[in-house]
N, C-alpha and C positions, 0 to 999 in steps of 0.2 A: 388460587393455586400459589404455592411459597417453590418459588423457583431460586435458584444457586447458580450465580454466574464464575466462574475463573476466571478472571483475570479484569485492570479497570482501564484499559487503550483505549483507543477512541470507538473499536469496535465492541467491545463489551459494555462500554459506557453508553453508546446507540441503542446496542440490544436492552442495557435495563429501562434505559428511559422509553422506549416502545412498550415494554410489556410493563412498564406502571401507567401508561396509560391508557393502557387494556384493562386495567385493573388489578392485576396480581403484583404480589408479597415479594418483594426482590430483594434478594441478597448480592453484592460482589463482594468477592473475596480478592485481594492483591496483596503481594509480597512489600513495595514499594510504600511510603510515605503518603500517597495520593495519586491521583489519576494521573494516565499519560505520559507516565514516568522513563517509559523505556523504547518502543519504536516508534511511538506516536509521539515522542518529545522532541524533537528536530529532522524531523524528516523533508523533501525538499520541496513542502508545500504547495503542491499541486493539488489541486482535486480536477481530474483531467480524464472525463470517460471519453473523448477522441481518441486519446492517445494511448487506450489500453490495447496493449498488445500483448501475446504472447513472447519469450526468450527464444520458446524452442521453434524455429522456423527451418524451412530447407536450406537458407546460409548458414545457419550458426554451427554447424561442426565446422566448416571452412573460416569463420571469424573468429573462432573459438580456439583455434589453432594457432591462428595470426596475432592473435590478442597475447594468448600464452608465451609465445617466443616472441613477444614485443619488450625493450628492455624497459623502456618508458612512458609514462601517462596512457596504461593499459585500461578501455574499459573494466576488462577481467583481469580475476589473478585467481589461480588455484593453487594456495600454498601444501610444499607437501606433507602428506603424515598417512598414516594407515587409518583410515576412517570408511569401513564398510558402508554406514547409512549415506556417505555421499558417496559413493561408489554406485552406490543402488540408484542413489536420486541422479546422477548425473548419466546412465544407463538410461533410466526411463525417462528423462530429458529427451535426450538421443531418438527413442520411438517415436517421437513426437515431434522430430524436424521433419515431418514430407509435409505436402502443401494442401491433403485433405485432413488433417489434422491440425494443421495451423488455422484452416477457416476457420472449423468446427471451434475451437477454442477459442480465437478472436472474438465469435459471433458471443460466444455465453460468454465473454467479459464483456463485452459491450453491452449486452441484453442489462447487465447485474449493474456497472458502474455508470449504466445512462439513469438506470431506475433511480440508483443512489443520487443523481446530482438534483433530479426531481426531489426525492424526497427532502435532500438537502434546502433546498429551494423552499420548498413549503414550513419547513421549521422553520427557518429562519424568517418567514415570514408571519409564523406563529407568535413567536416568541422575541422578537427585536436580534435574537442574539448578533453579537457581531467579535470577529476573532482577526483582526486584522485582514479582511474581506476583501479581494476583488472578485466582479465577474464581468474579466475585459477580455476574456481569452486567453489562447496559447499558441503558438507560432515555433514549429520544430523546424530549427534551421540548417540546411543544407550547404555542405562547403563543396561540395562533386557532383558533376552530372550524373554521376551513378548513384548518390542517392535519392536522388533528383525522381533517377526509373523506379528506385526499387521502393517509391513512395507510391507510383501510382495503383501496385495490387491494392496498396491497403486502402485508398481513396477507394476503388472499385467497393471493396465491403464495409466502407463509410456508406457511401450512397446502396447498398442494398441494406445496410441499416437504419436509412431516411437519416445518416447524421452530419448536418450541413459541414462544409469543409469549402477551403478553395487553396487552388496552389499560387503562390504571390510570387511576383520578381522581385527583385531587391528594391524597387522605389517603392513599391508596395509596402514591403514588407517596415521599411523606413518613416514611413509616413503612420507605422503604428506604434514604431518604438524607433522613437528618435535618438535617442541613447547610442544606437546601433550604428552612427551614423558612421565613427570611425572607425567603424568596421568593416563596412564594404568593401571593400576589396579582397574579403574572405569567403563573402558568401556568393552562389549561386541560387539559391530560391528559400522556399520554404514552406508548409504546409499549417494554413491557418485551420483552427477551431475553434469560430467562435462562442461556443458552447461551455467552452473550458473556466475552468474555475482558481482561484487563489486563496489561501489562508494556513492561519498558525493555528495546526492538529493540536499542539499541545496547550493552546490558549481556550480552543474550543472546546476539549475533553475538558478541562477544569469548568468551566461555563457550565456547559451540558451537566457533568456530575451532578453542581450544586444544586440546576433546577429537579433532576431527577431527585435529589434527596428533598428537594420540598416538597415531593409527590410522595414522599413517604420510603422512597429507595434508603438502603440501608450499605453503608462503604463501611465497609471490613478491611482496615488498612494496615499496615507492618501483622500481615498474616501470610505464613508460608504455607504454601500448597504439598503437601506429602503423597498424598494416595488418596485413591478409587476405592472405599466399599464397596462391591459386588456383590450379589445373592441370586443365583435364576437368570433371571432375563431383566433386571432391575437394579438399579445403582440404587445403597442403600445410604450411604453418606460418604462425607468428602475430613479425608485425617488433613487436620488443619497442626501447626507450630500452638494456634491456641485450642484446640482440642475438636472433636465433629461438630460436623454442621450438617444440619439433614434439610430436606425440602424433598417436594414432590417431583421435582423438572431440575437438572443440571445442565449449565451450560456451558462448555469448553473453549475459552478465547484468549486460552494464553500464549497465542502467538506462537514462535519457534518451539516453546517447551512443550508444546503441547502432546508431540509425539512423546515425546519424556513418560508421559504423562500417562498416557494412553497402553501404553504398552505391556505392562503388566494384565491389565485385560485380556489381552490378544486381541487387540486395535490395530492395525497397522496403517497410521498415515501417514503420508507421501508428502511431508512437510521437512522441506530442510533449511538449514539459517544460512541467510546469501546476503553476509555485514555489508551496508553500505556506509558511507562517511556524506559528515555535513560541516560546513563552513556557514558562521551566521555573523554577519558584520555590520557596523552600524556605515550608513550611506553618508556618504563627503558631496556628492557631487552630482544632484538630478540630472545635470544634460548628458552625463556616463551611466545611468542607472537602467533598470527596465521599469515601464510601467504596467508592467503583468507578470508574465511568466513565458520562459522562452527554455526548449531545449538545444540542445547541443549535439546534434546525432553524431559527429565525430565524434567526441568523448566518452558523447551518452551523460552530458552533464545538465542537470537543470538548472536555472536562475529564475528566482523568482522575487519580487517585492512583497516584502511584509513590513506595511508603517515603513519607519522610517530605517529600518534594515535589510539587508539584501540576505536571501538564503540560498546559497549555492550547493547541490546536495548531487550524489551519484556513487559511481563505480559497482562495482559485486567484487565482491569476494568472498571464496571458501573456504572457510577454516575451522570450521567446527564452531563452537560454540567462544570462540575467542572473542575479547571484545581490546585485545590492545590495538591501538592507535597508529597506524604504521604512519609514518612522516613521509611515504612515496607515494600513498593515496591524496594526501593534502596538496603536492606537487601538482597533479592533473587536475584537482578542482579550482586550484590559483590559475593556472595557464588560461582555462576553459575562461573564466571570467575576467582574466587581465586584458585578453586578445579581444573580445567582445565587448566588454564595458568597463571598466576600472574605475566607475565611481563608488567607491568601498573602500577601508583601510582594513587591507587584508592584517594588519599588525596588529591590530586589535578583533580579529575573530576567533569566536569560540568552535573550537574542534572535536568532531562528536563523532562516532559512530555507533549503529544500531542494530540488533538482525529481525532481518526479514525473512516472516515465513514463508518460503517458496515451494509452491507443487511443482511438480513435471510440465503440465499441463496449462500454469496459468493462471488460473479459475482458481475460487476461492472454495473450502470444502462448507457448506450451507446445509444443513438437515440431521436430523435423526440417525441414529447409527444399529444400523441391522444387530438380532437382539439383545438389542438393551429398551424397553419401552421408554425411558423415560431420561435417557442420554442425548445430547446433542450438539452440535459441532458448530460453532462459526468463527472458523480459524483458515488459516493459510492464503492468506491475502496478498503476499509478495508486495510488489512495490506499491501496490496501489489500496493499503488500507484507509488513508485517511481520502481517498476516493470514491470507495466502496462499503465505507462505514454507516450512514445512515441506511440505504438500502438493504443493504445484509441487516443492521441491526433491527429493521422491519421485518427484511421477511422471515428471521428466525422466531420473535413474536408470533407472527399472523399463526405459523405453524406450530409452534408452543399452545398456542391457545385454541387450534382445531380449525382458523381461519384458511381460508384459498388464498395464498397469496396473490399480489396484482400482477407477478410475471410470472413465469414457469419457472421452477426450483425443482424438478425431479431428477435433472442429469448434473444437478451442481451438489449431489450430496456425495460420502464417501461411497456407494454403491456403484458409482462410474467406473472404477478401477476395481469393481472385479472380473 
């Protein structure tokens, strides 16, 4: 089968090397020079299925508030402009803060991004690859006793997801990252997972690519994505800058654009771009640094070790499709790691931001798209695509190709939201 992928992130790049090792004829097509180019190019290198959680919970309209009229070092910021599709997305946000909604969606990101660390796991042990690698965990640290409580719901649906975790005091947590050490006196606890993961998305997407193209995959690069042929119940080809491209199997993983994309069909996905910003600096000072990956739940800032540099990455912002640089995001990502570690020279870090494709709901959208036979989705991954990359890039394979996938994928496609 000559399948057509959109787009070459690190989820797209997943899904074609899965299905060339199924056998079938792969195409991706990207806009960019080369793989990874654009959210999966410095994002805040976690691969971390503990820590998949959903936004929309029963606090966040009350934090979401507090954040908005905060003047500085705001998780959030929702800049203003008349932008209906965020209007929509941030309404069905909204339906989605009670707390039998938040399980529900927890559980099917955990389900997707536990699969994905397995499957992670096993390439890499296929293949040698290595992308600036650890797997020493993740440790989300706690400055309040309050979040201290509002950790133990989600430990409750760790352990009914069998997914080990343990809550540390600060000599605990100290004795795993010694880095931290002059910082104690900020923190109150913190929530280990040792299952949690480290690496550079955009080191591994390049990797990954090339072995896929020795498998015979085909990278269609500085090619712009135009439109959906249609015919029936069948995508009949894909208007490319350099002219159609046809196959049997289409598959959609261009990320935020995707609704773009889609819509003309009368698709309507529930994907909106929520820019985060990264900071990647080169490390001055091991006994200041981290030796894994550690969040920030004040900030909501990650820090992670990549080699010999440190990636500090976070915030949300809504702004549509913007990708200018605000110099007040950079502010809270400097604080967050100056207070906690400052072995880094922030003066020489590269300033980045990306958007991410965010649902309502969390979850990623995974399957087939009611009719179109031969249409398929695996896109909207939010913060956790280089997470959720090899898994999603399996299981939209296994289902490309008429396989059972090894989890359940029938409430992660776009038919959940009708």
């Amino acid at each position: 089968m000559k399948v057509i992928i959109l787009g070459a992130g690190v989820v797209g790049t997943a899904s074609a090397w899965y299905l060339a090792k199924l056998g079938h004829e792969v195409t991706v097509i990207d806009r960019q020079p080369g793989p990874g180019l654009e959210t999966s190019f410095a994002n805040a290198g976690q691969v971390s299925p503990g820590y998949s959680t959903p936004w929309a919970g029963p606090a966040l309209p009350r934090l979401a508030l507090k954040w908005m009229l905060q003047r500085n070092h705001s998780p959030l910021v929702v800049r203003k402009r008349f932008d209906l599709a965020m209007f929509r997305f941030m309404e069905q946000v909204l339906k989605n803060c009670n707390a039998h909604a938040y399980d529900i969606n927890k559980s099917r990101m955990l389900r997707v991004a536990e699969y994905s660390r397995d499957c992670l796991d096993a390439l890499r042990e296929e293949t040698g690859l290595t992308y600036d690698d650890r797997q020493r965990g993740l440790i989300q640290l706690f400055r309040t006793n309050k979040q201290i409580d509002k950790a133990r719901h989600d430990m409750k649906l760790l352990s009914d997801s069998a997914i080990p975790h343990a809550l540390l005091n600060v000599d605990q947590i100290l004795a795993r990252e010694p880095g931290l050490t002059h910082a104690r006196h900020l923190l109150k606890g913190g929530l280990y997972l040792p299952g949690d993961q480290s690496g550079d998305a955009h080191i591994f997407t390049q990797r990954l690519a090339k072995m896929a193209a020795a498998l015979g995959v085909k990278f269609q690069y500085d090619t712009v994505v135009k439109g959906v042929d249609a015919a029936a119940d069948e995508v009949m080809s894909i208007r490319t800058s350099a002219g159609h491209v046809r196959g049997d199997a289409y598959i959609v993983s261009m990320g935020s654009y995707s609704p773009l994309l889609l819509k003309p069909l009368g698709i309507r996905l529930p994907v909106y771009p929520v820019k985060g910003y990264s900071l990647t600096l080169p490390l001055t000072d091991e006994t200041h640094a981290p030796l894994s990956t550690v969040n920030d739940e004040t900030y909501k800032v990650a820090i992670t070790r990549l080699g010999n540099r440190i990636r500090v990455g976070g915030t949300a912002e809504l702004t549509g499709y913007s990708m200018r640089l605000s110099p007040d995001r950079r502010e809270g990502l400097e604080l967050s790691f100056s207070e906690l570690f400052g072995g880094g020279d922030l003066s020489a870090a590269h300033y980045w931001a990306g958007l991410r494709p965010c649902t309502p709901d969390g979850t990623p959208v995974i399957g087939g798209v009611s009719g179109f036979k031969n249409l398929w989705l695996n896109t909207g991954h939010g913060t956790l695509g280089w997470t959720m990359a090899c898994g999603s890039g399996r299981l939209i394979a296994d289902l490309v190709h008429g396989r059972k996938p090894d989890i359940p994928a029938l409430d992660l496609s776009l038919d959940r939201y009708r």
